[in-house]
N, C-alpha and C positions, 0 to 999 in steps of 0.2 A: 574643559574635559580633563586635562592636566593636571587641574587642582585636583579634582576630585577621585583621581588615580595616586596625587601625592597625600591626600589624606586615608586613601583605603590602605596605601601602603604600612600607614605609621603606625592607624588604627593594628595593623597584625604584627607589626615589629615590637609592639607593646605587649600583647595577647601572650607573644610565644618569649617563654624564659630562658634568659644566657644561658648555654649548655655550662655546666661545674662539673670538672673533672674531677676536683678532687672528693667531690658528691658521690660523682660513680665509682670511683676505686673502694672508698668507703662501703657501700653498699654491697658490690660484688664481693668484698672483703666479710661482710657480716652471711653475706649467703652461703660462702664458702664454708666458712664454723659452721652455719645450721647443718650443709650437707656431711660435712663430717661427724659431726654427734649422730644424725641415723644411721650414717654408714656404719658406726659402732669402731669406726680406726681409722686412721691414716697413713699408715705405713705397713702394718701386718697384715695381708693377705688374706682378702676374705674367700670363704666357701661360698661358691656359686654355681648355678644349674648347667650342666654340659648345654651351654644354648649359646647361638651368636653373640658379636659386641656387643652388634646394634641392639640385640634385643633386650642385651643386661643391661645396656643404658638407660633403655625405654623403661626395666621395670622400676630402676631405684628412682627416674625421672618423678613415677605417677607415684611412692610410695612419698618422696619430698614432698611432692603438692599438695597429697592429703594432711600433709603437718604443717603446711606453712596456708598463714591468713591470706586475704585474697593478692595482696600491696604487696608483703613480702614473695609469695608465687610468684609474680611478674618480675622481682629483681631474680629470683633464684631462675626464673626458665629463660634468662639474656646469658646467665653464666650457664647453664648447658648447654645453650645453642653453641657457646664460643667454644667447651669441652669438645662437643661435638664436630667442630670447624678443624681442630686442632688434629682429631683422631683422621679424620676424614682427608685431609688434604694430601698428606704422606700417601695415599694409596694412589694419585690422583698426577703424582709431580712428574711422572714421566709424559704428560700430555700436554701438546704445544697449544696454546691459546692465546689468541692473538690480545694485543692493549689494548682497552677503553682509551679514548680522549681521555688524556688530563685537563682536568679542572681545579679550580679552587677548593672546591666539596671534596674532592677526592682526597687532597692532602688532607685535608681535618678530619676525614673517617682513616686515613690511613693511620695519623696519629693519634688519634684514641684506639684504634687496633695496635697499637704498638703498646700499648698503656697496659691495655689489658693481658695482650699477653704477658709482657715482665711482670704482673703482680701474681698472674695464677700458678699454683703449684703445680711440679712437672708431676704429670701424667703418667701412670703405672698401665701400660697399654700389653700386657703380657697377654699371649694368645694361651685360652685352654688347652689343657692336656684332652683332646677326643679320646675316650677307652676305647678298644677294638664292639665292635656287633656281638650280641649274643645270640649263637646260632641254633635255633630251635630245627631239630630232627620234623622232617615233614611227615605228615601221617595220610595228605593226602594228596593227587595228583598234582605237578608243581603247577601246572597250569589253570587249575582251578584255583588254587592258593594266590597267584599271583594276581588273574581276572579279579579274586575277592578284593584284594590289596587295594588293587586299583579302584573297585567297588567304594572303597570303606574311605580313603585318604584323598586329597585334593592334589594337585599337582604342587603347590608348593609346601606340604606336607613333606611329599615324598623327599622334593627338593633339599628340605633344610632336616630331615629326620635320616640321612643315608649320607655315609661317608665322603669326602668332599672328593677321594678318586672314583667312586661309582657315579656321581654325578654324571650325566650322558650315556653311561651305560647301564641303566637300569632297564633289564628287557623283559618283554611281557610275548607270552607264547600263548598263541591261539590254537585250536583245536584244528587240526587236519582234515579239511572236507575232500573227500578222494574227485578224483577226475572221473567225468562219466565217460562211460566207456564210447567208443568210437561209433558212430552211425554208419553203419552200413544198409540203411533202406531202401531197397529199387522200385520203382513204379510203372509199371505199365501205362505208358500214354503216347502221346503223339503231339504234334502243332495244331492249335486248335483250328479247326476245319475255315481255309477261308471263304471269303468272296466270289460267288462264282456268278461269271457272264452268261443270261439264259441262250442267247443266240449263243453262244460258246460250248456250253455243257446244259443242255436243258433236263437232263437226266439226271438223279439222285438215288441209289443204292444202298444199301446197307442190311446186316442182319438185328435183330433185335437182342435186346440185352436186359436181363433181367438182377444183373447181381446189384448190391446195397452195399459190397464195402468200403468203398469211396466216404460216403455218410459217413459210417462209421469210423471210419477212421481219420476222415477233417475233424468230427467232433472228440476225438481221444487227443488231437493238437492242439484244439481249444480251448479244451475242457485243464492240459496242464500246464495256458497259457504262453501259447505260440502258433504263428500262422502257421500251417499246413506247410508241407511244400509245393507248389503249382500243378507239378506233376501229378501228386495225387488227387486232386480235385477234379474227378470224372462228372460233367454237370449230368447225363446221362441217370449216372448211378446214383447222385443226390437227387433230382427229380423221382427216380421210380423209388425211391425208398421207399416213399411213406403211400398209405391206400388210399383210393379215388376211390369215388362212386359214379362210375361211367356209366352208362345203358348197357345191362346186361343182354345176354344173346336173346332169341327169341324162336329160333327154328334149329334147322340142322347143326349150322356152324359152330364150332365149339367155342366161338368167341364172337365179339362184335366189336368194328370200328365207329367211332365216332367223330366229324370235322368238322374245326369249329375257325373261321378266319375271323380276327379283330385287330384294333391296332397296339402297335407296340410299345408299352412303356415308357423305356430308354429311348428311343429315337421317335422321332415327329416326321412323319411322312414315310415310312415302313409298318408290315403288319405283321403279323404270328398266325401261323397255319398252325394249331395244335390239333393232333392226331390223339385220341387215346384209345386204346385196347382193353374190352374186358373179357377175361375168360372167365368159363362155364364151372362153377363149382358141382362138382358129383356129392351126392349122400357118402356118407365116411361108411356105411355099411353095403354102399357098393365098391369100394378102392377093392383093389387085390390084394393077396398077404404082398407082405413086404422082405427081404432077406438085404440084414446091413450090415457091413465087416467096417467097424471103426479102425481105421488105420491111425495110430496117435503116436505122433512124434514127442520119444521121449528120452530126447538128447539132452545133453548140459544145459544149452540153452533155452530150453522149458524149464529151469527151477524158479523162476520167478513168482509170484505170488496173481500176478495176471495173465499164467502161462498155464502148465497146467494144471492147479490148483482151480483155476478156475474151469477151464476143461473138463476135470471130474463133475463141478456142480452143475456146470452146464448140459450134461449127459444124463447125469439125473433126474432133471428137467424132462428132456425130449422122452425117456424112458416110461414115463407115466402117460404119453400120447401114443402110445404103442399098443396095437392089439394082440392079444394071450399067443393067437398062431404067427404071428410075427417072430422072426430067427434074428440072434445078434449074437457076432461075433468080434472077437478083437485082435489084433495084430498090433504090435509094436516094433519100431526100429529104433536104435540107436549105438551103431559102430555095427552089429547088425541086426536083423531083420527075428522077430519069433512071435507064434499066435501062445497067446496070454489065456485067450478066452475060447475052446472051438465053440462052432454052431449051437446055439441056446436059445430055448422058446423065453421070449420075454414075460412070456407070464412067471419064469424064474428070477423074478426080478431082484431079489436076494446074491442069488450066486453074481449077478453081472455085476451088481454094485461091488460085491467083493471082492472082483477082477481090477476092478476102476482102482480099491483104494488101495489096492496093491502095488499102484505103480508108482514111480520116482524118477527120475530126470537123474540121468551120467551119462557122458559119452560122448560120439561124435553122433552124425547124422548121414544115417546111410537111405537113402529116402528114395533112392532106387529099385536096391532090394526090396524095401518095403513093401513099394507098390505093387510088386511082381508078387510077392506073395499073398499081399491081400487079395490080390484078382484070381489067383488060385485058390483062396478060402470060398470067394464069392461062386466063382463057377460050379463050385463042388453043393455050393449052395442052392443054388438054381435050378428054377424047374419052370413049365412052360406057366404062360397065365399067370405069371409072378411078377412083381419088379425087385430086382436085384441092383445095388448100389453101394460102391467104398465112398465112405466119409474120411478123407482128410482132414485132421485136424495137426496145424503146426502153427509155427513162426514164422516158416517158411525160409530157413536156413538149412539150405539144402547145401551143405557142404562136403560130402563124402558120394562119390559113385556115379552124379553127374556127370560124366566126361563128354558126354552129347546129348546136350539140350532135344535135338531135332529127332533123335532115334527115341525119345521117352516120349515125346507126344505121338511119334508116327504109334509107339505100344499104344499109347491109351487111345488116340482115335480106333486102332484092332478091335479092342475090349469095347469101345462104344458102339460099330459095328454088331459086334457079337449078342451086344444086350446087357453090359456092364455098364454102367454108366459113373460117375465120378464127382463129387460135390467137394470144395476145399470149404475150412473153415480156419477163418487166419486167428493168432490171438498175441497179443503183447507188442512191443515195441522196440525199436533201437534196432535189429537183425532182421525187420519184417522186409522178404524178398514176394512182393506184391505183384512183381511183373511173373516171377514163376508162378504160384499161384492163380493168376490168371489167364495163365497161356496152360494150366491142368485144366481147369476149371471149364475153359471152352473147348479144350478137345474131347473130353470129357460127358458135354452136355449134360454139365449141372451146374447151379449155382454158386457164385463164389461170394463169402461173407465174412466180415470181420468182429469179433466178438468180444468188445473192449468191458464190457458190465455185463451181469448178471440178467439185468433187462434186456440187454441185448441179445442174451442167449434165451429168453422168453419168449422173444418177439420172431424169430428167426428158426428156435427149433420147438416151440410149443404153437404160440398163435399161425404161424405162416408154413409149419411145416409140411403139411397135405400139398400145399403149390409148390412145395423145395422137391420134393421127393417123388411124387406124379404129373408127368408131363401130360396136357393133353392135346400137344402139338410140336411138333418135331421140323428144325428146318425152317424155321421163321425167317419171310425175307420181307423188306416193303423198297418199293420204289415209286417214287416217285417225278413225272416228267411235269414240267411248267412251261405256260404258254409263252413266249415271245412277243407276244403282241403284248400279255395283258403283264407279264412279270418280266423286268430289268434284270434284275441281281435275286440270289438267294443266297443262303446259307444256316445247314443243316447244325443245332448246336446241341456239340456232343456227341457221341457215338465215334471219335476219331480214330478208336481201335476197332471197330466193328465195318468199317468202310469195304465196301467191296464192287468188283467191277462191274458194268452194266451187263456184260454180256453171263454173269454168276447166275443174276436174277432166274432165268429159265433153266440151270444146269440142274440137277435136280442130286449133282453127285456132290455140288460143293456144300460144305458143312454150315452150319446157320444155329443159330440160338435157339433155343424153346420157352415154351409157355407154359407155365405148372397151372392145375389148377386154382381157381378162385384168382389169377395174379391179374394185375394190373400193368400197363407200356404205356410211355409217353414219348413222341417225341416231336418236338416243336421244329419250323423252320424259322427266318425271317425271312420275308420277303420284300421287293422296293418295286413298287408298281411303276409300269412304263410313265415316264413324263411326271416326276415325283423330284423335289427339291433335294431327295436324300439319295439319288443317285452316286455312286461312290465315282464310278468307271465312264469316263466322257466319251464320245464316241470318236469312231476310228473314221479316217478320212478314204480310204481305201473300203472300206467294208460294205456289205452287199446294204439295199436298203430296207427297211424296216418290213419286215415281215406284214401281210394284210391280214387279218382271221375277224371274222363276224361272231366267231362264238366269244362268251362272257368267260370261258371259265377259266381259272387262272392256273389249273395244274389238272390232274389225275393220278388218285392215289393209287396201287396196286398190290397184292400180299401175296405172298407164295407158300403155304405149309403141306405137312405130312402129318395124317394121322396116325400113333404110336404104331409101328410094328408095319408099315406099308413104306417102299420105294418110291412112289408117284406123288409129286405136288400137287395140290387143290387151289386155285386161283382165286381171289375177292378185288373185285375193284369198284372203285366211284368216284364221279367226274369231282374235284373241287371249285365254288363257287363264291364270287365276292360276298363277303357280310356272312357268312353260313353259319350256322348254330346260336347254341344260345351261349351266351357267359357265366357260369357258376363259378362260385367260391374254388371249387378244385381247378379249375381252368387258371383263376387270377393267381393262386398260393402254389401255382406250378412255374407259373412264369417268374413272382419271387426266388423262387429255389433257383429255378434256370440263371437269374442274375446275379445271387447269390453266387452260384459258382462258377460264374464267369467273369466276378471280380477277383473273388480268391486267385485266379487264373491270369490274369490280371486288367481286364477288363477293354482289352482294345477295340471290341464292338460300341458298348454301352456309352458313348460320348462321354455328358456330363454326367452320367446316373450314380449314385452312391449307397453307401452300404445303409443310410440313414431312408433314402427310397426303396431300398429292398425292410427295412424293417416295416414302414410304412403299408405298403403292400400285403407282407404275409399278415401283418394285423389284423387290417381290414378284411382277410379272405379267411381267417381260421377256420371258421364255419364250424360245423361239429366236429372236438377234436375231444373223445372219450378218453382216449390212451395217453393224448397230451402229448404229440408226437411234434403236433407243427408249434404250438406253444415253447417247447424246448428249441428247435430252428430259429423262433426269434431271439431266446438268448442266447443263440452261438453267433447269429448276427449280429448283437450288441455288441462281443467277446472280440470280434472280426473287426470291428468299429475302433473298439478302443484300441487293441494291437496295429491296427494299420497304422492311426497317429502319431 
């Protein structure tokens, strides 16, 4: 093995030839002449481009190569590397670097670097004269000009194109995007309604609730790409938003309930008691005249372009649903209070428009006076066999005049007594005070709505107006009691601001919701039947013992109203029973919605249910949707989806 590693060896010490020094001095000697005949001199000073060393090097480097043959190139590009070694190392000599092992190799490259450098001639390493910038006059924003810069140049462009003290300080200015202005939003809501023990509280109260702007205004969050805030997510008001086709009445009653129990969704071993309500739509040439004093807030904060800009076109709208002997009137506040428009048969449908487009947003918001005057326009309006109503329309920046909350409802509950009654219409965002508005709105007994689009103010004051504006039941209560034997737990979802005490139910003086005509109510329980794995609450060791009852039925529903213009409540009730009704589409795309915004909420009933089982659901239940109402719910559900993750 020996041998034939001392004969590989010999075989290459032959191959490769003794280095000749005096070969290479030679050589680099003749490359030198060549590179000086193209440089054109060696001593006088040549004219060269304001550009770095390194870069003058590189170009006489490639202007040599294209003049010399391929043999000759290779001895000329060892003499620039060395030119290059030479410039180079002087910038370098203040950095400590530790010694390689010496070797025997290292002496014999160190002395042919010793060779080379004494034969090459000293080096003219003179740094360019830089001229100053020439400063061109801007013509057009510097900040534009400078974005383009940075458009058009590379960073080492900039780098090696800009004088070597602005190096690090070359600044680029972006456009100024203002800060949005500060949210001041309030919501009317509550804790969402818990758990209740039936041997504990087997009674359930509440008045009913007709307003949608809940809906509309999760979907104006959605819509600009941000969850809602919890607070506003009334599941109540996003369930009754959109129309059912319940069983309409059939006799006297101006309405009809219908009870459907099945099981629930989101939890396995609970069920849904869903209630719905349908009122009695009248012929439109039996309604009464109508007499309406638009009260429109038209402070600073309406200049918005979804304030009231929109406002006007939304009024334009309801105006064309109006019949010739119908009266409208208008009133504006802002710092303070003045009628714009007195009493006008809306068959003048010219002059009111001209009222509308006369108006402009300045000022503060004096929203007190306001109302006090329009209920003074209304009254003077009013005659018997009529309905008489101020529309509210604000942002609900009620900033001027308020100094008690509690004294402006006890007015408006007066005027609802009297036969004025009171409707809010919210619009725009960022200032929207929700919880005022809501607490007008119900002492008021009218509806309260928010009107983020144009559709929206189609849906609200053209298709639905008749149910906004005629009640045909005043004082709506329901309660509901559940057996003990046959129901564990319940819990009422939604209605958290409409909750009222068992002993209200019979008062006939305390105030309650109303039912417009043609409108629709929903409202769902959950229930957890006795001896059910989905009991929440374990039992008490002290506590009496289980209640004995041979009846099946798991509750008993009860309703309390007044027909318009009468003191005395009229009673409906029926018993509820397991498995009861049938299941349709509106039934399934109600409990959708209901879970829908009891996740927005943030979902501490619904176990593992998610917003991917609530699109699922309202899918399947769309049923016939002309207007495209629940179609759009499933992509706010999507919208809800993706922003949660």
């Amino acid at each position: 093995m020996t041998d034939e590693l001392d004969k590989l060896k010999m075989l290459m010490d032959a191959a490769t030839p003794t280095p000749d020094a005096s070969r290479r001095i030679e050589n680099l000697s003749q490359a030198q002449k060549k590179f000086d005949n193209i440089q054109g001199s060696t001593s006088a000073r040549r004219p060269t481009v304001k550009r770095g060393l390194i870069a003058r090097l590189t170009e006489g480097a490639k202007a040599m190569l294209n003049a010399l043959s391929y043999r000759g190139a290779l001895t000329a590009t060892t003499a620039v590397a060395a030119v290059a070694l030479i410039v180079i190392l002087p910038q370098t000599r203040d950095e400590v670097v530790a010694p390689l092992p010496w070797s025997e190799d290292r002496a014999d490259a160190r002395q042919e670097s010793d060779l080379l450098v004494a034969d090459m001639p000293e080096a003219n390493l003179e740094e360019p004269v830089v001229e100053a910038p020439v400063v061109i006059e801007e013509t057009i924003a510097p900040s534009a000009k400078r974005q383009g810069a940075v458009a058009q140049l590379g960073a080492a462009d900039l780098l090696q194109s800009a004088p070597a003290s602005a190096v690090g300080k070359f600044d680029i200015q972006h456009e100024t995007v203002p800060a949005p202005e500060q949210n001041t939003e309030t919501f009317a809501n509550a804790d969402s309604n818990s758990l209740k023990i039936t041997t504990d509280e087997p009674v359930s109260t509440f008045s009913i609730d007709v307003d949608t702007a809940s809906y509309a205004i999760v979907r104006s969050s959605l819509m600009n790409g941000y969850l809602p805030p919890k607070d506003a997510a009334r599941v109540e008001e996003m369930v009754n938003y959109f129309p059912y086709s319940y069983p309409a009445p059939d006799g006297v009653e101006p309405f009809r309930s219908t009870i459907t129990v099945t099981p629930t969704p989101w939890n396995e071993g609970t069920q849904l008691v869903h209630v719905g309500i349908q009122g009695v739509m009248p012929q439109i040439e039996d309604r009464p005249p109508l007499n309406l004093v638009f009260l429109i807030d038209t402070s600073g904060s309406m200049q918005d372009a979804n304030k009231l800009p929109l406002l006007k076109q939304s009024f334009r709208l309801m105006l064309s649903e109006l019949s010739p002997e119908d009266q409208v009137s208008i009133v504006t506040y802002a710092g303070s209070a003045g009628q714009v428009l007195p009493p006008t048969a809306a068959a003048e449908k010219m002059t009111i428009l001209s009222a509308l487009d006369r108006l402009e947003a300045g000022g503060s918001t004096a929203g007190q006076a306001g109302l006090q005057q329009a209920y003074q326009v209304a009254e003077g309006m009013a005659a018997d066999g009529e309905v008489t109503r101020v529309i509210l329309a604000t942002d609900g920046d009620f900033n001027v005049g308020l100094s008690d909350p509690d004294a402006l409802k006890d007015f408006i509950a007066r005027k609802r007594d009297s036969g004025t009654f009171l409707s809010v219409l919210g619009f725009g965002r960022g200032n929207l005070d929700d919880a005022t508005m809501q607490a007008l709105a119900q002492n008021g007994n009218g509806q309260a709505a928010y009107i983020d689009t144009l559709v929206e103010a189609q849906k609200v004051l053209v298709d639905q107006l008749t149910g906004a504006l005629f009640p045909i039941a005043n004082d709506v209560k329901i309660q509901v009691e559940f057996n003990p034997s046959q129901i564990a737990e319940y819990r009422l979802i939604g209605y958290e601001t409409r909750s009222l005490q068992r002993e209200d139910f019979s008062n006939d003086k305390v105030d309650a919701g109303d039912i417009g005509a043609g409108h629709t109510v929903t409202a769902i329980y959950e229930v957890t039947p006795v001896g059910s794995d989905a009991i929440r609450n374990g039992p008490l060791r002290y506590a009496e013992q289980s209640i004995s009852d041979d009846s099946v039925e798991i509750g008993f529903f009860k309703m309390r109203y007044k027909l318009p213009g009468e003191d005395q409540s009229n009673l409906m009730e029926q018993p509820i029973l397991p498995g009861q009704g049938t299941v349709t589409d509106d039934i399934r795309f109600s409990y959708a919605i209901a879970g829908f915004g009891q996740l927005l909420r943030g979902g501490g009933y619904l176990g593992g249910w998610t917003y991917a089982d609530a699109i699922d659901l309202a899918t399947l239940s769309r049923g016939e949707d002309s207007l495209g109402y629940r179609a759009e719910a499933v992509t706010l559900m999507r919208l809800a989806q993706t922003l949660s993750e």
